[in-house]
Steps between C-alpha positions, in 0.01 A plus 500: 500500500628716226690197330249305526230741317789581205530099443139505521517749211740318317339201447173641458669686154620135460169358460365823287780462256440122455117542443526747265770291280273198411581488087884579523589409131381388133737398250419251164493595092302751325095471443446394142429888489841619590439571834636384872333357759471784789408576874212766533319687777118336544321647225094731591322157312671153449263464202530424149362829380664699722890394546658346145856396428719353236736310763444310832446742763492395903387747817452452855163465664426496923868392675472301852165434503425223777225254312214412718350223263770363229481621174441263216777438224648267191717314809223490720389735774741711712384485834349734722693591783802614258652814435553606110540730256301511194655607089311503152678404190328583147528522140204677328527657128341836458132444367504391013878494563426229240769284625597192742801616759740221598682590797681191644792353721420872723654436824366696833694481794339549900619594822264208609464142460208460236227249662284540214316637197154548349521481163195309395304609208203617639670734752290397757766420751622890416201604547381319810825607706475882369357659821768317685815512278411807242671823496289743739461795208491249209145421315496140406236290287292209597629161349405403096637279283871532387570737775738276642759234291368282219682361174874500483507740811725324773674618827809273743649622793257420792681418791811747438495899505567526063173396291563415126170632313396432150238703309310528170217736484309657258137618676437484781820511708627273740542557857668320798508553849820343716450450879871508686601479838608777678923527490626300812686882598165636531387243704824466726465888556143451588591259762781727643253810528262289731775449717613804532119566568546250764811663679296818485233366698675367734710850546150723518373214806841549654 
């Protein structure tokens, strides 16, 4: 009984650590501002007046969240029934900066297949999937136009766990939300705790 509650334990830090690692990494060239692309806690407001910066930025929102109805995206919709974690990428000057920023060829690496993104200009596939996929303590806007992609903005990557991302903003910002799959450790843990939920079952009838 006792080794079976300390692998019990085990994995269950398994699956912790892997949900709470979502963005791992951002590398690419300096904003046309001088500044790097980074990896930030979710901000109090994801809106333009209230959370600026002179470089891509990229947080986590809700991890393993099990989708009841899909979720619509670019790609499609991700269907419901699957398990995902949910990350915001932006670039949004500081309010009369007075200037365009140019941040391209930024390069954000998951611990999760990407299965899609909502980038579209009116952000109303953000905005639609916020109570599902939005970070729990985060205030986030209704959609309106160019709160999403538009212009030169571009993005490549869907289908693989490293999303290439292209901005140009000057006001208002742009936003995108990527949808990826769970990492396949989290799920393989997952699997192993209901077995050992099984076996422990079966030792409490016995």
């Amino acid at each position: 009984m006792k080794t079976i509650l300390k692998c019990m334990l085990g994995i269950s830090a398994l699956v912790t650590m892997n949900a709470n690692a979502s963005l791992i990494n951002v590398t690419g060239p300096v904003s046309s501002n001088g500044n790097f692309a980074s990896i930030i806690a979710a901000p109090s407001a994801a809106e333009d007046a209230s959370v600026t910066n002179l470089a891509q930025q990229g947080f986590d929102e809700q991890q393993g969240v099990l989708l009841g109805n899909g979720v619509s995206t670019d790609q499609g919709v991700v269907g419901g029934g699957m398990v995902v974690d949910s990350h915001m990428i932006f670039l949004n000057n500081p309010n009369n900066i007075g200037v365009t920023t140019i941040h391209n060829a930024v390069k954000w690496a998951f611990d999760g297949t990407i299965l899609g993104v909502m980038s579209d200009k009116l952000g109303a596939y953000e905005a639609s999937s916020t109570p599902i996929l939005g970070a729990l303590a985060t205030t986030y806007p209704g959609g309106f136009n160019a709160r999403g992609m538009e212009g030169a903005d571009k993005y490549s990557g869907v289908g693989s766990r490293f999303l290439m991302v292209n901005m140009i903003v000057s006001q208002p910002g742009d936003w995108i939300r990527v949808v990826t799959a769970v990492p396949e450790p989290s799920s393989l843990a997952l699997m192993f705790l209901g077995l050992f939920g099984l076996m422990l079952g079966r030792r409490a009838k016995s």
